[in-house]
C-alpha positions as CSV (number, residue, x, y, z in Angstrom):
1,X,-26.7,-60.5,144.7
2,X,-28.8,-57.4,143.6
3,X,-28.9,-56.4,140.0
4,X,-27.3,-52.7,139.2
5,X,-29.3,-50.0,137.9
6,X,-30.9,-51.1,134.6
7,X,-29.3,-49.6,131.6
8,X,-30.4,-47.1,129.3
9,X,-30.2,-49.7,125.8
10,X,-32.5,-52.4,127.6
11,X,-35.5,-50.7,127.4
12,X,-34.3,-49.2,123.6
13,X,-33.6,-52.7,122.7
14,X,-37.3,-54.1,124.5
15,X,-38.9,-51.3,122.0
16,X,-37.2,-52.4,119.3
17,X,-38.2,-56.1,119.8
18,X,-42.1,-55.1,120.3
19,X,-41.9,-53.2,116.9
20,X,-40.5,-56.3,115.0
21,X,-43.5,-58.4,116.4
22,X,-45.8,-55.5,115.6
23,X,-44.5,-55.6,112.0
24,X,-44.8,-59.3,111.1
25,X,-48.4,-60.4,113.2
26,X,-49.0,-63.6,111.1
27,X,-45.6,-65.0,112.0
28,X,-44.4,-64.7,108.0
29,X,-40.4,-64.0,109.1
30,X,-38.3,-67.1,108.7
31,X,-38.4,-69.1,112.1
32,X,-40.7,-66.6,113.9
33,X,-43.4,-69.0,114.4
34,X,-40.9,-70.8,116.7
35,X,-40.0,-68.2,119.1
36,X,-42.9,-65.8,118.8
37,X,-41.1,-62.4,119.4
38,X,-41.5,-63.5,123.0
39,X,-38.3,-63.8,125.3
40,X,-38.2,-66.1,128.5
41,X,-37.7,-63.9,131.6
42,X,-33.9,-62.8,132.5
43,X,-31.9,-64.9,134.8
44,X,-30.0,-64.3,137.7
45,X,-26.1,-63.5,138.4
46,X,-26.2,-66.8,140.7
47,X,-27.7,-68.4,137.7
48,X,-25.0,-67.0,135.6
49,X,-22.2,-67.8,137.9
50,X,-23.3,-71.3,138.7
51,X,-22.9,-72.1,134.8
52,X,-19.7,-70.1,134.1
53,X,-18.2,-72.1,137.3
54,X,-19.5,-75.5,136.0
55,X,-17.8,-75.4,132.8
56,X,-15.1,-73.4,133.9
57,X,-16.2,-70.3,131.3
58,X,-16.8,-66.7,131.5
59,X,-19.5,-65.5,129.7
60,X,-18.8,-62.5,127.3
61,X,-20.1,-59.6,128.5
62,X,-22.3,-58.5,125.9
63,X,-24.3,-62.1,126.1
64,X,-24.3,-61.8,129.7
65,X,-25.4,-58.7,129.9
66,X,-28.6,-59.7,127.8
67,X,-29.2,-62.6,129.6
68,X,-29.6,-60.9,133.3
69,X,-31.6,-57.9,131.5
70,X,-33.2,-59.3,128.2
71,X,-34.4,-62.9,128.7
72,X,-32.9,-66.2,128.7
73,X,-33.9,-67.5,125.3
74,X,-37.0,-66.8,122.8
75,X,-36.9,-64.7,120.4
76,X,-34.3,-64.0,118.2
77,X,-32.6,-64.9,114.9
78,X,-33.3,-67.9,113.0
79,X,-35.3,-70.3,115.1
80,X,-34.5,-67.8,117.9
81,X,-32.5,-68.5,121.0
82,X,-31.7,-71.3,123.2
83,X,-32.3,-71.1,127.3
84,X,-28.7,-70.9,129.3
85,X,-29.5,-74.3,130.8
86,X,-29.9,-76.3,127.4
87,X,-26.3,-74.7,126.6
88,X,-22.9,-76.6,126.5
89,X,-19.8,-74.9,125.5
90,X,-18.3,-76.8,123.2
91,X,-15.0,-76.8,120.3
92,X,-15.6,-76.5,116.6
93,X,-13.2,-79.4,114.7
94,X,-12.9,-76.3,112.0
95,X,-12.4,-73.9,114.3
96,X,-9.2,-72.9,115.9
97,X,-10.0,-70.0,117.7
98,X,-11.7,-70.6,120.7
99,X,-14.8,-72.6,122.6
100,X,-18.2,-72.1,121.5
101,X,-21.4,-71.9,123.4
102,X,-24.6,-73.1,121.0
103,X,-27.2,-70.3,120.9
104,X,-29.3,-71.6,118.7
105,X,-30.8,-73.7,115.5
106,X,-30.7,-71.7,112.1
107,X,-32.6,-75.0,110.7
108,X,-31.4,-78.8,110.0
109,X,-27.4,-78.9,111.3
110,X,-26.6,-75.3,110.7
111,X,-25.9,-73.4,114.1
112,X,-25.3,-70.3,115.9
113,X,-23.1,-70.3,118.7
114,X,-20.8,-67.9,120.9
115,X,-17.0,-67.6,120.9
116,X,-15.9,-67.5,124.3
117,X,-12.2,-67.2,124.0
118,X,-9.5,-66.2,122.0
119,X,-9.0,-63.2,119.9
120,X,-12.9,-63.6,118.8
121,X,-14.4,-63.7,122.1
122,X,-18.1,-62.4,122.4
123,X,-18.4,-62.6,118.9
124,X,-21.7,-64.2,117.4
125,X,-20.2,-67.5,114.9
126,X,-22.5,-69.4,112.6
127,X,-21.2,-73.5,111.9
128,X,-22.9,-76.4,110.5
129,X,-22.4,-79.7,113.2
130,X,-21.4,-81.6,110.4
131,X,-19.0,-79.8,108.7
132,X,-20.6,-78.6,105.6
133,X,-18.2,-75.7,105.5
134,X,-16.0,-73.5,107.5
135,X,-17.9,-71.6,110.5
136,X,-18.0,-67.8,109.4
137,X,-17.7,-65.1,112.3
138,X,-20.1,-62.2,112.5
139,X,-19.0,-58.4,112.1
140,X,-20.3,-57.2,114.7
141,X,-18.3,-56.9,117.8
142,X,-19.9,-58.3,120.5
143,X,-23.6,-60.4,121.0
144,X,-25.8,-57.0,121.7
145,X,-24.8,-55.4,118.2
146,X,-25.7,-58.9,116.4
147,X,-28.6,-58.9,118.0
148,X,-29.6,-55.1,118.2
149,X,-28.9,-55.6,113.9
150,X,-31.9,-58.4,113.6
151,X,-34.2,-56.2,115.4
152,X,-33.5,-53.3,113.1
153,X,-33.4,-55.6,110.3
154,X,-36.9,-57.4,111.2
155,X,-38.4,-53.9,111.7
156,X,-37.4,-52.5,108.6
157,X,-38.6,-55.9,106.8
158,X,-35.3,-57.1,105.4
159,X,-35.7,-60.0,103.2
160,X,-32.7,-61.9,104.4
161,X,-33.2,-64.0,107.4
162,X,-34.0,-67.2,105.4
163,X,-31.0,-66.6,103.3
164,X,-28.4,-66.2,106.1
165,X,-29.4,-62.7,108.6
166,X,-25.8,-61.2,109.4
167,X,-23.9,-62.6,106.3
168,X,-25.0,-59.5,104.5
169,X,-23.4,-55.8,105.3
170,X,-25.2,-53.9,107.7
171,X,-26.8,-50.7,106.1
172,X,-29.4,-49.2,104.5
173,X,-29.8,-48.3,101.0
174,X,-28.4,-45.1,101.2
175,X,-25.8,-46.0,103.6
176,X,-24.4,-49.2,101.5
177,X,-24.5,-46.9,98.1
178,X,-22.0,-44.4,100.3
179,X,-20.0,-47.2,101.1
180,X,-19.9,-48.7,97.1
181,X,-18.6,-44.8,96.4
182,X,-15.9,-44.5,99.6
183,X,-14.0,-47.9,97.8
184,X,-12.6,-48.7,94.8
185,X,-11.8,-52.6,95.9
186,X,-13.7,-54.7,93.5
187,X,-14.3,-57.7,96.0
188,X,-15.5,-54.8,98.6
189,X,-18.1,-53.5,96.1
190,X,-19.4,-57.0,95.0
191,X,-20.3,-57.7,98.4
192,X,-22.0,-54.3,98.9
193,X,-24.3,-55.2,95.8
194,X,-25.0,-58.4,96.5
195,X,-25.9,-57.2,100.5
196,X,-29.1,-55.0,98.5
197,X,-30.9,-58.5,98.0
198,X,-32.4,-58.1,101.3
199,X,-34.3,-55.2,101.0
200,X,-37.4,-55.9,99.5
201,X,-37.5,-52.7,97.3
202,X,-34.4,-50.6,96.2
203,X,-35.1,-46.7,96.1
204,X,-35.2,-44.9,92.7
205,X,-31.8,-42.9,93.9
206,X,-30.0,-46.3,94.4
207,X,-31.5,-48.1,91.4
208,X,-29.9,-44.9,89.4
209,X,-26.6,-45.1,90.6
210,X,-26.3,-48.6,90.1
211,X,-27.9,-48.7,87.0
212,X,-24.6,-45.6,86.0
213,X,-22.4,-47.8,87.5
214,X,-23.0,-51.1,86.0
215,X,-22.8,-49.4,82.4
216,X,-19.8,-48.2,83.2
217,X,-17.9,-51.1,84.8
218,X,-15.0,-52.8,82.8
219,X,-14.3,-55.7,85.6
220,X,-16.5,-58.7,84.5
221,X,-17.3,-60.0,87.7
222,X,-18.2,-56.7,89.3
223,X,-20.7,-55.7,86.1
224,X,-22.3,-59.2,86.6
225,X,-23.3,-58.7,90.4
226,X,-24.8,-56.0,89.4
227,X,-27.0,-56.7,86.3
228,X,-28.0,-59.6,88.6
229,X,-28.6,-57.1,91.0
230,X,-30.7,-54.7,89.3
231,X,-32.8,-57.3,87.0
232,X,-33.5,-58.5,90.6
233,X,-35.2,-55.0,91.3
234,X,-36.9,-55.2,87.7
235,X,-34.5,-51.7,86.8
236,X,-35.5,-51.2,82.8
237,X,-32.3,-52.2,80.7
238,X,-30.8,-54.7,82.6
239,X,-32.4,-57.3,80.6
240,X,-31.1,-56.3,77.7
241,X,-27.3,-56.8,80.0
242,X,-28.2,-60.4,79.8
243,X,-26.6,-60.3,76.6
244,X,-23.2,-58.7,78.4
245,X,-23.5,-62.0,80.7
246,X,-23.7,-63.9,77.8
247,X,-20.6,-62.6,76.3
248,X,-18.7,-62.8,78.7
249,X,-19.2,-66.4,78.7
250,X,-20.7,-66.5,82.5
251,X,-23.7,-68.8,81.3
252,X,-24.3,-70.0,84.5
253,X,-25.2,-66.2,85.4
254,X,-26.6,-65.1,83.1
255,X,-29.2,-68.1,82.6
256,X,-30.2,-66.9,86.8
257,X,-31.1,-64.4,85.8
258,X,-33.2,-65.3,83.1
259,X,-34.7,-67.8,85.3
260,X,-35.4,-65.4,88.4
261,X,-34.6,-61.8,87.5
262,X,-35.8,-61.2,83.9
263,X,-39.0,-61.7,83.8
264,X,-41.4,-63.3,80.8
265,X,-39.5,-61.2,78.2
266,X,-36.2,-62.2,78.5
267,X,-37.5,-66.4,79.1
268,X,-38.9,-65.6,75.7
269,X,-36.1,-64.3,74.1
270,X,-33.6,-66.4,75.5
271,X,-34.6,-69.9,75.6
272,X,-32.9,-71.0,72.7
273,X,-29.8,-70.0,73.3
274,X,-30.6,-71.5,76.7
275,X,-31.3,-75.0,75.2
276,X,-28.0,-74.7,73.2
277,X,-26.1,-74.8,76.7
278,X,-28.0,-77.0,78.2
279,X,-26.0,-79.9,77.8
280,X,-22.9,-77.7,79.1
281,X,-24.7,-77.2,82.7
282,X,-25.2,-79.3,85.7
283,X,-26.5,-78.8,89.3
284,X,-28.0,-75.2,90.1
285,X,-27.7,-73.5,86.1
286,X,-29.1,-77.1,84.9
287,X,-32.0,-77.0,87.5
288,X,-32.5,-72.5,86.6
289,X,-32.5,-74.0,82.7
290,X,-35.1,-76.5,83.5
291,X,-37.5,-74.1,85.5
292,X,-37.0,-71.3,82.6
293,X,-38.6,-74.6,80.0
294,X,-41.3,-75.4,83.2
295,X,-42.2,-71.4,83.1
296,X,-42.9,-71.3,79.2
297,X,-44.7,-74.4,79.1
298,X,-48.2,-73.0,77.3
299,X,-46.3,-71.2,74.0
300,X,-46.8,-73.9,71.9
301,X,-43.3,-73.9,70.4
302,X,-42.4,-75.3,74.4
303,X,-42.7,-79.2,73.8
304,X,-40.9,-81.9,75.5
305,X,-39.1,-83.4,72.7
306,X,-37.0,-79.7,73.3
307,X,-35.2,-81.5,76.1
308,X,-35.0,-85.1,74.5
309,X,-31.4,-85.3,74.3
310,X,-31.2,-84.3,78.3
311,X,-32.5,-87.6,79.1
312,X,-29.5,-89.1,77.7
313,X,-26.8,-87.7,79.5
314,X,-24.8,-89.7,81.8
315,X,-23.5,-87.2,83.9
316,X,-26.2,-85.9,85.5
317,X,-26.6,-86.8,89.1
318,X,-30.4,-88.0,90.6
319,X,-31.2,-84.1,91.4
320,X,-30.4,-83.0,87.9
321,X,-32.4,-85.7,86.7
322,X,-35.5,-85.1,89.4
323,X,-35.4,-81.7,87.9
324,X,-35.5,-82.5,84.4
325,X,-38.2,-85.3,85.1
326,X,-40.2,-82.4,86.9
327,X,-39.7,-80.1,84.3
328,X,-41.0,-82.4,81.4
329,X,-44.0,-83.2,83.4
330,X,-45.1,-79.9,83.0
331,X,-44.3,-79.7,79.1
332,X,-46.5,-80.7,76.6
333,X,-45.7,-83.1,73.7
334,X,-44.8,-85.7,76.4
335,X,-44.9,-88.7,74.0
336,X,-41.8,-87.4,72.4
337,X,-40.0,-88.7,75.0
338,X,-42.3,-91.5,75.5
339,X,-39.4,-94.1,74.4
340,X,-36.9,-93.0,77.5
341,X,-39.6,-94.1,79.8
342,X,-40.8,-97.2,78.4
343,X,-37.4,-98.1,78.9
344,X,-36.5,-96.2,82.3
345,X,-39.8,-97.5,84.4
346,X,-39.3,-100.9,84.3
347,X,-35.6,-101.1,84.8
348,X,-35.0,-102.7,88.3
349,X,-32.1,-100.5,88.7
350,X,-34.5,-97.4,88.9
351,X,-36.8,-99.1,92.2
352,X,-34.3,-98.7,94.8
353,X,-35.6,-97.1,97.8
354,X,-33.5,-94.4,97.4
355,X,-34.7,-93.5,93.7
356,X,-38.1,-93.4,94.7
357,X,-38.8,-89.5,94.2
358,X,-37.3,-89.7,90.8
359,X,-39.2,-92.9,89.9
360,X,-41.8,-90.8,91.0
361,X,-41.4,-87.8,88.8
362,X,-40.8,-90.1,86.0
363,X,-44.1,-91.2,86.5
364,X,-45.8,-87.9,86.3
365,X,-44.0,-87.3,82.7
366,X,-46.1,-90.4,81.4
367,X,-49.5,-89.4,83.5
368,X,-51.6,-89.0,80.9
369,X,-50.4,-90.4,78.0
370,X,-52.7,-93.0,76.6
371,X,-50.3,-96.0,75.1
372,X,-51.0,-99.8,75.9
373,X,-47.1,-100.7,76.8
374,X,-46.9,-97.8,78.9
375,X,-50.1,-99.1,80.6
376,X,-49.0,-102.6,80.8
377,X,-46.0,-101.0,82.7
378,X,-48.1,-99.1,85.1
379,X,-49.9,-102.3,86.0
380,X,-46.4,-104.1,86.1
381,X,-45.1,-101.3,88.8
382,X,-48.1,-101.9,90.9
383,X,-47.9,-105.3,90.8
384,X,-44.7,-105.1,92.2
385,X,-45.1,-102.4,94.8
386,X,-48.8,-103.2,95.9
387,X,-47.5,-105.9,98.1
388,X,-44.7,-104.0,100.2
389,X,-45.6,-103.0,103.5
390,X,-45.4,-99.1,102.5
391,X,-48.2,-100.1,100.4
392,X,-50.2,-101.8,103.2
393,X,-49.3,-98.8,105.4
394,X,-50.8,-96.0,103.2
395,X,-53.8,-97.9,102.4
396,X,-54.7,-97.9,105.9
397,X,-54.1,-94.1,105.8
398,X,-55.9,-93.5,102.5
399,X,-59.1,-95.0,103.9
400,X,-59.1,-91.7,106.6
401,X,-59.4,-89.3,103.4
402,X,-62.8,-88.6,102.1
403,X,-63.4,-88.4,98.1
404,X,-64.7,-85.3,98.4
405,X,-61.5,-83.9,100.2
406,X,-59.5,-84.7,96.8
407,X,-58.7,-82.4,94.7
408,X,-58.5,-84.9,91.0
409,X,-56.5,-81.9,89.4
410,X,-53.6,-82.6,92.1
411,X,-50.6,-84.7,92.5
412,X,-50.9,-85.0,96.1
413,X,-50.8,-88.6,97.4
414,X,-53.6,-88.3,100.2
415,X,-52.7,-90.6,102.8
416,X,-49.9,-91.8,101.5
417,X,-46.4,-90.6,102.7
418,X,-44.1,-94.4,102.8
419,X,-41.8,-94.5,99.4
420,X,-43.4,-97.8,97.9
421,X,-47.1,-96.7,99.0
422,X,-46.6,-92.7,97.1
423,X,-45.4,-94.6,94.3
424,X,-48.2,-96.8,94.0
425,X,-50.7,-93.4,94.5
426,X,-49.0,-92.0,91.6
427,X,-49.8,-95.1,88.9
428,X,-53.3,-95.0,90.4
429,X,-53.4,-91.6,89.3
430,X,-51.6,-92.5,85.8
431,X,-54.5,-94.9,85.6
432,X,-57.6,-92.5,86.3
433,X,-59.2,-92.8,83.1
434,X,-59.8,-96.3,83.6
435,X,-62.3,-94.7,86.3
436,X,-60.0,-95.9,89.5
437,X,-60.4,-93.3,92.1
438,X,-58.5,-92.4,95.2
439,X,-60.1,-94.7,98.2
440,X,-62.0,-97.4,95.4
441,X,-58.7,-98.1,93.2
442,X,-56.2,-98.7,97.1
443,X,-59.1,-101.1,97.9
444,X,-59.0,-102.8,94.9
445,X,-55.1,-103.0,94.8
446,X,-55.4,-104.5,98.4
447,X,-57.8,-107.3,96.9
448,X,-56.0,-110.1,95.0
449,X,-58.9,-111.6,93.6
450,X,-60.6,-108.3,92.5
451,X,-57.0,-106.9,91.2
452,X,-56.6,-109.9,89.2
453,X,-60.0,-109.7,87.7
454,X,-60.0,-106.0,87.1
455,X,-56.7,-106.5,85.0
456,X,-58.0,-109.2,82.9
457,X,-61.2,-107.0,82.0
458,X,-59.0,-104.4,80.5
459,X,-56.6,-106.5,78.9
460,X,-53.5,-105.4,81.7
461,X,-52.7,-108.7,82.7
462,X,-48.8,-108.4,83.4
């Protein structure tokens, strides 16, 4: 069957595709190093036809058209587009209105796919395979305009692939203040504030009438989305709004922005009153609080014993606490907390296979510290783990890196990536100024006899 005339928005939309991969040469988009701005070549209308008979589909017309004029698969949002033959139409458990044909991987279990039925049909749909959430359906109408958008997007260098391309309103500055003007809906103009985090810069004219609106908006949730908004695009004043956040009791907000928005000033101004919620916050705020603490870490008033009481709290779950561990790590004044982890590290409880990474970070809090029962606990812990085969595994693997290849100033675990065996580089590293390095001290772990001896010489016998 012969193809019609091509259409005039084939070779506009070709264009526009070159220009994205002119703009980002080194690959730096989200998922571009995957597809390459390069499509596979267009199929046929047997091609098409054999697939829609098989499964007993019609294609929307918009996808089909791209596929017979654009190219089966490549490039495209996300991790960019799946071929037509790796396809199978399939139902979403959450989703009541209609098949759906997979397009592609946006990373881990999250999805894009292609209604093909019902009142939504042609429509671009985003899921996650294990029902993390509901899907969410695209605005645009049909396949071509969600596509056309990413092009646009990816030439005008729009920060927002990573963080979810088509869940923000289409538009450019000028276009999405015209919008915030033509409504008075508070949810409507929330969203058009927080679709500006994907620009990269905001114009001076934008930054101006947001900046007059903010100061002028009574509805709390509104005024917040935009001082977030505007610290985020460092507008003068809007750190000073922090304390509007504050008042209003929206901590959680208001400690963001600290954390990514307001810059050194407002970390140094805010932090105590940050500490004196601390014990109020859990999951993202608690993790912001502890990277505002990591941040400040050389002003000398920033010691550990800040976040003492932290350490205490039963209700944090392991990422809190992997965040707090982190955080300390970085502070100085460690030993304040030095009691916590001569009683945390050698609790059984906390060597479970599935606590390694915060065993681990609580051994980078006490890296350093020069105390003989925290050392005869380091020597316990290798004891213990020397011997799995993780341990065995990575020593193999650590005899491949060179000395000279190691960078002493790092935490990185050269050669080792199995649970037990990265725990057992990180107390070889807690134990560096005995003079253990990398390659000499996973040889002498692997040696019995020369372990044994080594620990008596330095008084570590466990």
């Amino acid at each position: 069957m012969a193809k019609r005339k091509q259409p005039v928005w084939v070779g506009k939309l070709r264009r526009q595709l070159n220009r994205a991969g002119e703009k980002d040469p080194d690959f730096s988009r989200f998922g571009a190093r995957s597809h390459k701005y390069q499509l596979k070549p267009p199929v046929s209308e047997e091609t098409i036809a054999a697939f829609e008979k098989r499964f007993g589909i019609s294609l929307p017309e918009g996808y089909r058209n791209f596929l017979l004029w654009i190219g089966d698969g490549g490039a495209g949002p996300f991790y960019g587009l799946y071929p037509l033959k790796t396809a199978e139409p399939c139902q979403l458990p959450d989703y009541s209105g209609g098949a759906v044909l997979p397009l592609g991987t946006q990373g881990c279990t999250l999805m894009t796919g292609l209604v093909l039925d019902g009142p939504d049909k042609g429509r671009v749909i985003y899921y996650d395979e294990d029902q993390g959430g509901p899907p969410t359906v695209m605005r645009e109408p049909d396949f071509l305009a969600w596509y056309e958008r990413w092009t646009r997007e990816a030439i005008a260098g729009y920060d927002d692939e990573e963080m979810y391309f088509g869940l923000y309103l289409d538009g450019k500055p000028q276009e999405l203040m015209e919008l915030y003007e033509q409504t008075e809906d508070v949810q409507t103009r929330i969203e058009i504030v927080e679709s500006c985090y994907k620009f990269q810069e905001l114009p001076s004219r934008q930054k101006n009438y947001f900046k007059k609106a903010c100061d002028g908006e009574q509805d709390p949730g509104l005024r917040m989305a935009l001082i977030k908004m505007l610290s985020r695009f460092r507008v003068p004043g809007m750190a000073e709004q922090i304390g509007v956040l504050w008042d209003f009791g929206a901590y959680p907000e208001a400690i963001s922005v600290i954390c990514y928005e307001g810059g050194w000033e407002a970390k140094e101004t805010w932090w105590p009153r940050v500490l004196e919620k601390m014990s109020c916050l859990r999951g993202q705020p608690f993790w912001d609080a502890c990277h505002i603490f990591s941040a400040l870490k050389d002003r000398p008033e920033i010691r550990a014993g800040l976040l003492k009481d932290q350490l205490y709290r039963e209700d944090l779950d392991q990422n809190d606490r992997n965040f707090l561990f982190t955080s300390l790590s970085k502070l100085n004044g460690r030993e304040e907390v030095l009691d916590y982890f001569l009683d945390y590290l050698p609790d059984e409880k906390n060597h479970e296979r599935a606590e390694y990474h915060t065993l681990i970070y609580a051994i980078w809090v006490t890296k350093g510290i020069k105390d003989s029962r925290l050392e005869q606990i380091w020597v316990a812990l290798l004891d213990k783990f020397r011997t799995t085969q993780d341990a065995k595994d990575d020593y193999k693997g650590s005899q491949m890196h060179l000395k000279s290849l190691i960078n002493p100033e790092s935490d990185c675990c050269a050669g080792a990536s199995h649970p037990f065996g990265v725990i057992c580089s990180n107390l070889m590293g807690c134990l560096d100024h005995f003079g253990l390095d990398y390659r000499g001290s996973w040889k002498l772990l692997m040696d019995n006899r020369r372990w044994a001896d080594w620990k008596q010489e330095h008084g570590l016998e466990s």
